[in-house]
VOROLO-851955 format. One record per atom (N, C-alpha, C): x, y, z. Coordinates in steps of 0.05 Angstrom, whole numbers, padded with zeros to 5 digits, always signed. Example, Ala and Ser with C-alpha at 12.3 -4.5 7.8 and 13.67 -1.06 7.14 Angstrom:
# VOROLO-851955
+00264-00114+00156/+00246-00090+00156/+00264-00066+00156/+00257-00045+00142/+00273-00021+00143/+00258+00001+00157/
***
This chain:
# VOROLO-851955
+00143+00180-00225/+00146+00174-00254/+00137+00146-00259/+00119+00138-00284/+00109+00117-00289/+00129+00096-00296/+00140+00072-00290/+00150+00052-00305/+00148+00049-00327/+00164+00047-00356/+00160+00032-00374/+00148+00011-00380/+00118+00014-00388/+00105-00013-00399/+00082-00023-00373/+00080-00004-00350/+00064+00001-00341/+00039+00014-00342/+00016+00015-00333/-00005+00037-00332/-00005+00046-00299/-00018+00067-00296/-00023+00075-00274/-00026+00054-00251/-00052+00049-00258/-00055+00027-00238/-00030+00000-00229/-00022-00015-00247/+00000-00032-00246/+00026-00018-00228/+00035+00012-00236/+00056+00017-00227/+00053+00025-00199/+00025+00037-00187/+00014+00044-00160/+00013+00007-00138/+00004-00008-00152/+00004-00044-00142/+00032-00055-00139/+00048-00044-00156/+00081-00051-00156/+00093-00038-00128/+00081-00019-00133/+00105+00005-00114/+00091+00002-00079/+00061-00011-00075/+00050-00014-00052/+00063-00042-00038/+00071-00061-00054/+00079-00089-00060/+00114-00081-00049/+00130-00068-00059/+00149-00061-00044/+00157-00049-00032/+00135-00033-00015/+00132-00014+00008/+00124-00044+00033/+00113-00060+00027/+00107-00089+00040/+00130-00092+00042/+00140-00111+00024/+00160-00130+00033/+00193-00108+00049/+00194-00075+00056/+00201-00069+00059/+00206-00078+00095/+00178-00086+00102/+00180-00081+00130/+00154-00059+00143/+00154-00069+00167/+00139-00044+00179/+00149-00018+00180/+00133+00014+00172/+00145+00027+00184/+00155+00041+00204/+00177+00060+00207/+00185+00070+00227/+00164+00090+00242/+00157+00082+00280/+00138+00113+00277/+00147+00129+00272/+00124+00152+00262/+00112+00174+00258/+00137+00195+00271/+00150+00214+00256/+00169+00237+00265/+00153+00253+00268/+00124+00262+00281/+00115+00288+00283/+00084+00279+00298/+00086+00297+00317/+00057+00288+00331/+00043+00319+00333/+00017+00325+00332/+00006+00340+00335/+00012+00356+00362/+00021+00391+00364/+00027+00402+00391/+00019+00418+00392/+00000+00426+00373/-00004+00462+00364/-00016+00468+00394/-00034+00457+00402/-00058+00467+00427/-00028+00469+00451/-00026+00454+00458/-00005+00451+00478/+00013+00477+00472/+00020+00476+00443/+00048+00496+00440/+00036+00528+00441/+00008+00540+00446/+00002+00554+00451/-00017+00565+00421/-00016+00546+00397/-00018+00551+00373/-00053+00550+00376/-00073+00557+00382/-00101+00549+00381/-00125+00567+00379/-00115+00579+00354/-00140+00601+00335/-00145+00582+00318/-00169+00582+00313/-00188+00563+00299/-00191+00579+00278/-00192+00569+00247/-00188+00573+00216/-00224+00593+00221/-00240+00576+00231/-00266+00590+00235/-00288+00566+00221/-00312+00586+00221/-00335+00559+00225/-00337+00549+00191/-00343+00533+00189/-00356+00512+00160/-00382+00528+00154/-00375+00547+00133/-00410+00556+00125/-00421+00542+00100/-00443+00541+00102/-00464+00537+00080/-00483+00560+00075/-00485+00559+00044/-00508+00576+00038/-00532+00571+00050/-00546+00594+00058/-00536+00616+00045/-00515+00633+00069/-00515+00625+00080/-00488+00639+00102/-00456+00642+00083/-00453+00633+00071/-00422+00641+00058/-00415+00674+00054/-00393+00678+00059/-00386+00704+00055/-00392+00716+00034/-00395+00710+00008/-00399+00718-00017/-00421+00709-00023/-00436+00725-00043/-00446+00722-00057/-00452+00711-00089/-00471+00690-00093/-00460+00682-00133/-00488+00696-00141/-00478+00713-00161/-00506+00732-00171/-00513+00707-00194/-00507+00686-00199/-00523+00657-00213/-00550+00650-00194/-00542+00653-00163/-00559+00646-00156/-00579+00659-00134/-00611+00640-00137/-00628+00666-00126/-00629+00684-00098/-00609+00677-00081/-00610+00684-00058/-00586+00694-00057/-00569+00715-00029/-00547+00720-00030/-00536+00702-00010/-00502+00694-00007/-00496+00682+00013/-00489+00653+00003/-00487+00641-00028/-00493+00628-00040/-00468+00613-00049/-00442+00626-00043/-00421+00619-00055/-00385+00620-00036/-00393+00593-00026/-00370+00589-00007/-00349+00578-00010/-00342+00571-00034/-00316+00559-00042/-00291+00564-00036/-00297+00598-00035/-00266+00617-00033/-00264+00606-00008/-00279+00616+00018/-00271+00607+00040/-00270+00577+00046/-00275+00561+00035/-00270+00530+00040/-00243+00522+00031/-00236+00538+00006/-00204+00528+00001/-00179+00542+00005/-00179+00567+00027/-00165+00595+00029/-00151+00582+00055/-00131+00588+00061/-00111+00586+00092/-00087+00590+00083/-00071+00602+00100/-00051+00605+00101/-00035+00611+00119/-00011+00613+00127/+00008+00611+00140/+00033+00621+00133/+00060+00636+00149/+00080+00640+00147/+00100+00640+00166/+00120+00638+00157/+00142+00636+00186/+00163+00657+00181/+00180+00662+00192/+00193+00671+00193/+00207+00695+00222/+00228+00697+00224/+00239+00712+00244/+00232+00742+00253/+00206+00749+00266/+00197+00771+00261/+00203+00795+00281/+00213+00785+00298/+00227+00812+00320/+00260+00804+00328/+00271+00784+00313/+00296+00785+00307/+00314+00775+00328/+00300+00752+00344/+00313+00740+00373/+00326+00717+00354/+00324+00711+00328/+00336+00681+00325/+00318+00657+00326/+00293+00667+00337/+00274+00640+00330/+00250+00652+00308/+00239+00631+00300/+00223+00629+00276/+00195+00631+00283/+00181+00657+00285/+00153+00656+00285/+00129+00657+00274/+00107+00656+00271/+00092+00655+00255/+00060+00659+00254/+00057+00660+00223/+00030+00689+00224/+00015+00664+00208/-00013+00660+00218/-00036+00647+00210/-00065+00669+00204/-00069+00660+00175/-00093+00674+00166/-00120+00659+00178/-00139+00676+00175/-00167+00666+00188/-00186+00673+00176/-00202+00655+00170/-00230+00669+00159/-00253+00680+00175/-00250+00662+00205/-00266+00679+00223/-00262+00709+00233/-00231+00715+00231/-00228+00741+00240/-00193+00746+00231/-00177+00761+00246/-00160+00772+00226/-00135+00753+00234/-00108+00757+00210/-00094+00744+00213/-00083+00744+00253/-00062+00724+00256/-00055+00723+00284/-00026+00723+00274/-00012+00732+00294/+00011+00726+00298/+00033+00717+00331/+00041+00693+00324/+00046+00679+00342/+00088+00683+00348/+00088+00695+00370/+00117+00692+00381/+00133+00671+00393/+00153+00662+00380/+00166+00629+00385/+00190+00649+00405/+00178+00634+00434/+00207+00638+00450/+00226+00617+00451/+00227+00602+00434/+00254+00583+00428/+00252+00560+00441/+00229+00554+00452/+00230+00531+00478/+00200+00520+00464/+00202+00524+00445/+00172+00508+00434/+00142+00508+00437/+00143+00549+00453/+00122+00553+00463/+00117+00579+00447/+00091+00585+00444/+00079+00617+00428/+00059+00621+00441/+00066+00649+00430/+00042+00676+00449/+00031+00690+00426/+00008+00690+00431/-00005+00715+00408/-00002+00741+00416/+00015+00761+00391/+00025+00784+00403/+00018+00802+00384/-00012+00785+00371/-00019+00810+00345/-00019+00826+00349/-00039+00833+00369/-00050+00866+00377/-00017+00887+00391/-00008+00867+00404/+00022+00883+00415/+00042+00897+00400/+00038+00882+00364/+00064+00879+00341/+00047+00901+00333/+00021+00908+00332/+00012+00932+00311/-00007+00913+00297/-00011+00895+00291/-00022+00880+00262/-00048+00885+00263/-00072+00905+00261/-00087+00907+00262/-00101+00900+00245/-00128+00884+00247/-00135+00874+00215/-00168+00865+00225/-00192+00870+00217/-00213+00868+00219/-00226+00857+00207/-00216+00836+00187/-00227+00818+00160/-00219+00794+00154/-00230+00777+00141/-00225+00754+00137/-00190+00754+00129/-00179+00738+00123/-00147+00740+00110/-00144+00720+00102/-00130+00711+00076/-00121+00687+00069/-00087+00681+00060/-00076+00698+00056/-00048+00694+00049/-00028+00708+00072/-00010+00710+00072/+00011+00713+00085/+00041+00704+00074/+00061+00726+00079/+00089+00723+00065/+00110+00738+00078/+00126+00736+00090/+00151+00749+00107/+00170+00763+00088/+00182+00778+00080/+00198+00784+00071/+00223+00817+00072/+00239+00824+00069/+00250+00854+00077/+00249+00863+00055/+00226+00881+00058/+00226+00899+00024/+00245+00912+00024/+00246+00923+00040/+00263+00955+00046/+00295+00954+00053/+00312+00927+00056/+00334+00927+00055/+00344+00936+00084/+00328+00936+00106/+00336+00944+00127/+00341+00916+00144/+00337+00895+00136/+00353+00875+00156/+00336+00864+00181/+00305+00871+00169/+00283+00856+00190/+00257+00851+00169/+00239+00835+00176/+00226+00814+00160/+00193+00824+00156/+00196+00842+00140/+00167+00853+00132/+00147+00831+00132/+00114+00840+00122/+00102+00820+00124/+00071+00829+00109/+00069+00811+00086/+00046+00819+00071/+00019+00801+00074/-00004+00813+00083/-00025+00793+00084/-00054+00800+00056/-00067+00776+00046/-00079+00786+00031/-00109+00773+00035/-00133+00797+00032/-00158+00790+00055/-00171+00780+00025/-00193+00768+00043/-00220+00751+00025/-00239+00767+00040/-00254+00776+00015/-00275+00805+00019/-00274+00832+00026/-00246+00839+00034/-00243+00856+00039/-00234+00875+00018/-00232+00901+00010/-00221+00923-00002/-00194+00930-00015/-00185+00921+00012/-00153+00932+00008/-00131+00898+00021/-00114+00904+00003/-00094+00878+00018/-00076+00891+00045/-00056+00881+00050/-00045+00898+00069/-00013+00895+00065/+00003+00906+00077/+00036+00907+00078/+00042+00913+00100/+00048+00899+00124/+00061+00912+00141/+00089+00913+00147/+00099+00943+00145/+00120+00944+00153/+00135+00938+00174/+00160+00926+00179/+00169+00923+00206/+00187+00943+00221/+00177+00961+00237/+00192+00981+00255/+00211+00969+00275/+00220+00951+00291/+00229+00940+00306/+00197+00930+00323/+00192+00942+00352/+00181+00942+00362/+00148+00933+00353/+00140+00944+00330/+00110+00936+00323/+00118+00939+00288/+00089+00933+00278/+00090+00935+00252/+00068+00954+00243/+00077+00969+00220/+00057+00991+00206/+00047+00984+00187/+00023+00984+00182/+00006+00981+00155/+00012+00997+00137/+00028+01000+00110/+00037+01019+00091/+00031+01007+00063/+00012+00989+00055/-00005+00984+00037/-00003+01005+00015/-00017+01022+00034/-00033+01040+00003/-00012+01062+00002/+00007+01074+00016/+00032+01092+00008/+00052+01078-00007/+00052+01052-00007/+00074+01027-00019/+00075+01023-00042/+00039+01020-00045/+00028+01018-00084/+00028+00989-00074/+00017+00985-00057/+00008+00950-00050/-00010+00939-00041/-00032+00958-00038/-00063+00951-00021/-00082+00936-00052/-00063+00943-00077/-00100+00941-00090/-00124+00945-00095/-00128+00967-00077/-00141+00975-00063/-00173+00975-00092/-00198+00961-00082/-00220+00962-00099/-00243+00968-00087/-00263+00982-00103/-00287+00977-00094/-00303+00955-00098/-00298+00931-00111/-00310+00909-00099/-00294+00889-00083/-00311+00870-00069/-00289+00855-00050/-00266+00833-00064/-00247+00838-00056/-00215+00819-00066/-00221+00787-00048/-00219+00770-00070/-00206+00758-00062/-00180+00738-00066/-00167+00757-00041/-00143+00754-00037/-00136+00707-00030/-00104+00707-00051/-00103+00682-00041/-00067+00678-00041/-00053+00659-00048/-00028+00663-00042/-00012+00693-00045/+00003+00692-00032/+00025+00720-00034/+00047+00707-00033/+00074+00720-00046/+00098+00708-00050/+00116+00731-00059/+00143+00726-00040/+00154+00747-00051/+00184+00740-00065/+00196+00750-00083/+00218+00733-00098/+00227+00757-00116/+00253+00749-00127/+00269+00774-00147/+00257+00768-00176/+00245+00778-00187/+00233+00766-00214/+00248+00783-00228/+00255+00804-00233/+00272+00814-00250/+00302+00811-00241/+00318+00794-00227/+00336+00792-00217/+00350+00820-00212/+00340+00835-00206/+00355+00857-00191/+00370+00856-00165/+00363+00842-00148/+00371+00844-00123/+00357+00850-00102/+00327+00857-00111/+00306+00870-00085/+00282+00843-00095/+00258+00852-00066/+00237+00828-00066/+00222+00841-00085/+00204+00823-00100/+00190+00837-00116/+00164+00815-00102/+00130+00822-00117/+00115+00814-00101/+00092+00802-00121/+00080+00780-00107/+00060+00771-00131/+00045+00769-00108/+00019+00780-00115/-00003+00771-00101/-00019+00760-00113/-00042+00736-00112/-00052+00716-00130/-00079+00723-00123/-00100+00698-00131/-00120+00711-00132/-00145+00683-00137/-00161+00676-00122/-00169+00651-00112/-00183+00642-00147/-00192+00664-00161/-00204+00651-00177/-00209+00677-00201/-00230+00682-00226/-00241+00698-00234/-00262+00704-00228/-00263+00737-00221/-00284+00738-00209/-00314+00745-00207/-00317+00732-00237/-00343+00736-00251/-00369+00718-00235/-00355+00692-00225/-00375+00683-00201/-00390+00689-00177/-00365+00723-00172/-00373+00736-00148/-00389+00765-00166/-00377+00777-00177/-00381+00794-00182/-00370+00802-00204/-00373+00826-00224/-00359+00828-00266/-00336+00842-00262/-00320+00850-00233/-00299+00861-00219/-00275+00845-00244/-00263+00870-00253/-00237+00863-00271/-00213+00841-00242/-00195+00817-00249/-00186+00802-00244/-00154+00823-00227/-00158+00808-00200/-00138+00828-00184/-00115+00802-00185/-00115+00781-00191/-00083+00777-00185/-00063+00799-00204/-00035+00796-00185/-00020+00822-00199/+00010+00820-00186/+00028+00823-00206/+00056+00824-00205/+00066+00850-00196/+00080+00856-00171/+00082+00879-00164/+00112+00885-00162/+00128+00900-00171/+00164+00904-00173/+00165+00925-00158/+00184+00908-00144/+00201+00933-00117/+00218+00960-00138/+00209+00979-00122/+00221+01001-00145/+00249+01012-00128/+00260+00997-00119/+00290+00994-00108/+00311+01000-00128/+00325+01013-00138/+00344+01026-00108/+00332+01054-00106/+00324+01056-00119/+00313+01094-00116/+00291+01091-00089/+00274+01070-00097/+00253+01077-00075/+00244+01048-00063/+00261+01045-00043/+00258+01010-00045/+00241+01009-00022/+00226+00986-00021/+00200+00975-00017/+00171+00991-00015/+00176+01003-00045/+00153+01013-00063/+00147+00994-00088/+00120+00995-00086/+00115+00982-00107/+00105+00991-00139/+00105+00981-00152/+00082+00987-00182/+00084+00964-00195/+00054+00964-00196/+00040+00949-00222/+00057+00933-00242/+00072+00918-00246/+00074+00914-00281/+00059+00886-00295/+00046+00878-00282/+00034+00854-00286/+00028+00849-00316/+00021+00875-00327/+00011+00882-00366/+00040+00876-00372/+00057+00894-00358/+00085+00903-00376/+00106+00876-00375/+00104+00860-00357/+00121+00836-00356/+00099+00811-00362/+00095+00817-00385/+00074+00795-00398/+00058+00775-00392/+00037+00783-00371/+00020+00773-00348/-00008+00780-00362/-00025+00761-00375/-00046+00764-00368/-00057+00743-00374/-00092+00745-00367/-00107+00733-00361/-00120+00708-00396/-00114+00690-00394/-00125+00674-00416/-00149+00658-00420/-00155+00657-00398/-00180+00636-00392/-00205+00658-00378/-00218+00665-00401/-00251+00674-00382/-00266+00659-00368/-00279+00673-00352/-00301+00660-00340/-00279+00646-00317/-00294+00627-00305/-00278+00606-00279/-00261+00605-00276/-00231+00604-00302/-00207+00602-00293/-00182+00602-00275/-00212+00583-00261/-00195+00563-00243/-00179+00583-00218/-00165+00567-00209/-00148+00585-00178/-00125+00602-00190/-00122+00624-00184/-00108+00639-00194/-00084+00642-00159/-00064+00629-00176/-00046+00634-00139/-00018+00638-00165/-00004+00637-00135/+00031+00636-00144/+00042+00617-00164/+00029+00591-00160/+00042+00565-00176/+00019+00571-00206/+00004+00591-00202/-00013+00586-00234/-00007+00598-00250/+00014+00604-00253/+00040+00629-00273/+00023+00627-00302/+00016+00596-00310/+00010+00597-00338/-00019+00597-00341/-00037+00600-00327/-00059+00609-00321/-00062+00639-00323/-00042+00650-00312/-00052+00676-00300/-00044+00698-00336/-00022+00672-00354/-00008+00671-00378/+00027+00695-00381/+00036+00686-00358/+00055+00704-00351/+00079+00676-00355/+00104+00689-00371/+00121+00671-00391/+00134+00651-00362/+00140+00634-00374/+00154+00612-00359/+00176+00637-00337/+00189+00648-00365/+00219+00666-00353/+00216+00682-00330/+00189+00682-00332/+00181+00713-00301/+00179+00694-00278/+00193+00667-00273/+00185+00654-00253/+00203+00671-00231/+00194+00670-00204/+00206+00686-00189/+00233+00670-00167/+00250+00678-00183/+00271+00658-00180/+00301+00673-00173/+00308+00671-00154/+00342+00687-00146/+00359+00681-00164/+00377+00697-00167/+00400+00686-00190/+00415+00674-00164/+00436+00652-00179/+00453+00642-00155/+00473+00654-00145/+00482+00682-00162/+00492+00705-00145/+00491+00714-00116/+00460+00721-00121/+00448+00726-00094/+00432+00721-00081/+00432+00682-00090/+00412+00674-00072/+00416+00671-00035/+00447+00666-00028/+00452+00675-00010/+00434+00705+00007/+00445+00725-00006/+00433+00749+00005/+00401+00752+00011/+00381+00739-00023/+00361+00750-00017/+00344+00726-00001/+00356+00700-00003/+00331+00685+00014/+00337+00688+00040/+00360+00704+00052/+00358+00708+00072/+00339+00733+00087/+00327+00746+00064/+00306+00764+00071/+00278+00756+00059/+00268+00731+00058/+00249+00730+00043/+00235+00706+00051/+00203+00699+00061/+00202+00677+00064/+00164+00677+00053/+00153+00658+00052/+00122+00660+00034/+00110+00635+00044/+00090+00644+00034/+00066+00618+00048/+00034+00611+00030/+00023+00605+00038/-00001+00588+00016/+00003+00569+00008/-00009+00566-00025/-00025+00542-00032/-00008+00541-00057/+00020+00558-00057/+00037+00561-00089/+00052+00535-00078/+00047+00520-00110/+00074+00506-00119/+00105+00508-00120/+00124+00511-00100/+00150+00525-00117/+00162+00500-00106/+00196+00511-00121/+00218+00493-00112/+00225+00491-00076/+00228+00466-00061/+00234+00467-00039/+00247+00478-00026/+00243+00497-00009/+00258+00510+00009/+00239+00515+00037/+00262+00529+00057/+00247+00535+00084/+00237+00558+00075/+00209+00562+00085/+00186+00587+00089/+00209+00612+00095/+00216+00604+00116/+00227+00625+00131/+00255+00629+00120/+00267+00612+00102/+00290+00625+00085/+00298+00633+00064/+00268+00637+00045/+00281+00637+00016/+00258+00643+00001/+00255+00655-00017/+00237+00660-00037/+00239+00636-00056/+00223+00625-00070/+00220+00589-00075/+00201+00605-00105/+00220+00587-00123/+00210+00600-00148/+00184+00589-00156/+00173+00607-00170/+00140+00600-00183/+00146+00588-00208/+00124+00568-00214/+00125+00549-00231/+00105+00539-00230/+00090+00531-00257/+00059+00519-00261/+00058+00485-00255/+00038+00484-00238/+00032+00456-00229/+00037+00435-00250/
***
């Protein structure tokens, strides 16, 4: 917050000035361990056109338009086979999401292929959460270029892709691209409801109608099913053309009311952030990944 009677600059010279006379600081609480901790899939290579995954029909060649993949990553944590430690799923643009097993001692194993997570495409989002009320930590990923998003269910033992029986794949004939996912009670009912976002409009890639989309758990009759209401809970699109990054934190972009922020009542915020955790590039209120659905709100 600016000082009274300050400008930018003045109050940035003030505040560097008594970060000085404070003293040296304390080291650094965090050192780089990922390689060591077993964490070392690489995001993937730096393309240039015309190598980019997409195409911009602006321009004369294909391969032309790499932005999505230069600003897409993501990550999630959360407790995924239910030992009590916190593990976690990293998206990739070279190849498909990973998922990494924390045995509690500060070490991980990649156990994609073991858990079920089968995935053959770029991925950029990732979000933990228990649709289904069964007391283990589902997990939604959403791809860049690909067709369909994904949902995997958690069986104990591995996880099932149930996307397109769910009403959660999106499923298009031109390529999605997919960017934050987040899951939270937006109608305060008591179940996860789901927003999947959407890197941008996608008239740069292609005249493909705009896939970000508000998805409501249709709980208690049929819980962790989804439908559509993105029209019906007053979501849409205001800005043609470029309009900018379309994620979780761009609520008033995407022109969906302040009130649809996806936010627990304090009833049950106990219950539901204990089944719910999200990841990306959304703005919300602070909380752990791995404990809570963290309400959406415009930058």
């Amino acid at each position: 917050m600016d000082s009274p009677g300050l400008d930018v600059g003045e109050f940035f010279d003030w505040e560097d000035a008594a970060m000085r006379d404070a003293g040296p600081l304390p080291p650094p609480y965090f050192e780089e361990a990922a390689v060591s901790a077993g964490l070392g899939a690489t995001h993937g290579p730096v393309r240039a056109a015309p190598d980019c995954l997409f195409d911009d029909p602006a321009m004369p060649g294909p391969g032309d338009h790499c932005d999505a993949e230069w600003g897409l990553a993501g990550a999630a944590v959360g407790d995924a086979n239910g030992d009590g430690h916190q593990d976690l799923v990293v998206t990739r643009i070279n190849g498909p999401a990973s998922l990494y097993q924390n045995d509690g001692a500060g070490n991980f194993t990649d156990v994609t292929a073991a858990q079920g997570l089968t995935l053959d495409e770029p991925t950029a989002g990732a979000a933990f959460g228990d649709i289904d009320r069964d007391g283990d930590l589902d997990l939604y990923v959403s791809v860049l270029g690909g067709l369909a998003h994904h949902l995997f269910l958690n069986e104990g033992a591995r996880f099932r892709d149930v996307a397109v029986a769910r009403g959660a794949a999106l499923t298009s004939t031109l390529p999605l691209l997919g960017s934050t996912v987040t899951f939270g009670d937006y109608d305060q009912d008591g179940d996860l409801d789901l927003y999947v976002g959407e890197w941008r409009n996608r008239t740069i890639v292609h005249d493909g109608p705009p896939m970000a989309r508000l998805l409501r758990n249709r709980s208690p009759a049929m819980p962790g099913f989804f439908e559509d209401v993105t029209i019906a809970a007053g979501c849409r699109w205001k800005t043609p053309g470029w309009a900018s990054r379309i994620a979780a934190s761009t609520s008033m972009r995407l022109g969906c009311s302040t009130s649809m922020a996806m936010a627990t009542p304090t009833s049950r915020s106990t219950e539901t952030s204990a089944r719910a955790g999200s990841s990306g590039d959304a703005a919300m209120a602070p909380s752990s990944t791995a404990h809570g659905p963290r309400a959406l709100a415009p930058r």
